[in-house]
C-alpha positions, 0 to 999 in steps of 0.5 A: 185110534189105529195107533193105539188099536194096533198094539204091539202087532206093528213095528212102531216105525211102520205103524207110525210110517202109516200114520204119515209120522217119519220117525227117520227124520230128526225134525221128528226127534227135535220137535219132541226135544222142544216140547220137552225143553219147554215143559222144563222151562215153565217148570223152573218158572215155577221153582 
């Protein structure tokens, strides 16, 4: 909720930091990458 209550006021990179979400390191990236390949996967399943 104080993510989404701090609107723009805050650098996303400090706001997150806050949040304990290091958006510096790449297991963040990767993890969001992985979700979307598997959101494409199920998504060709369905074709």
């Amino acid at each position: 909720m104080e993510i989404l209550a701090a609107g723009g006021s805050v650098a996303p990179v400090e706001l997150l930091s806050q949040a304990g979400i290091d958006v510096t390191q790449a297991a963040f990236w990767q993890g969001g990458f992985d979700v979307i390949e598997e959101m494409v996967t199920a998504l060709e399943k369905l074709a």
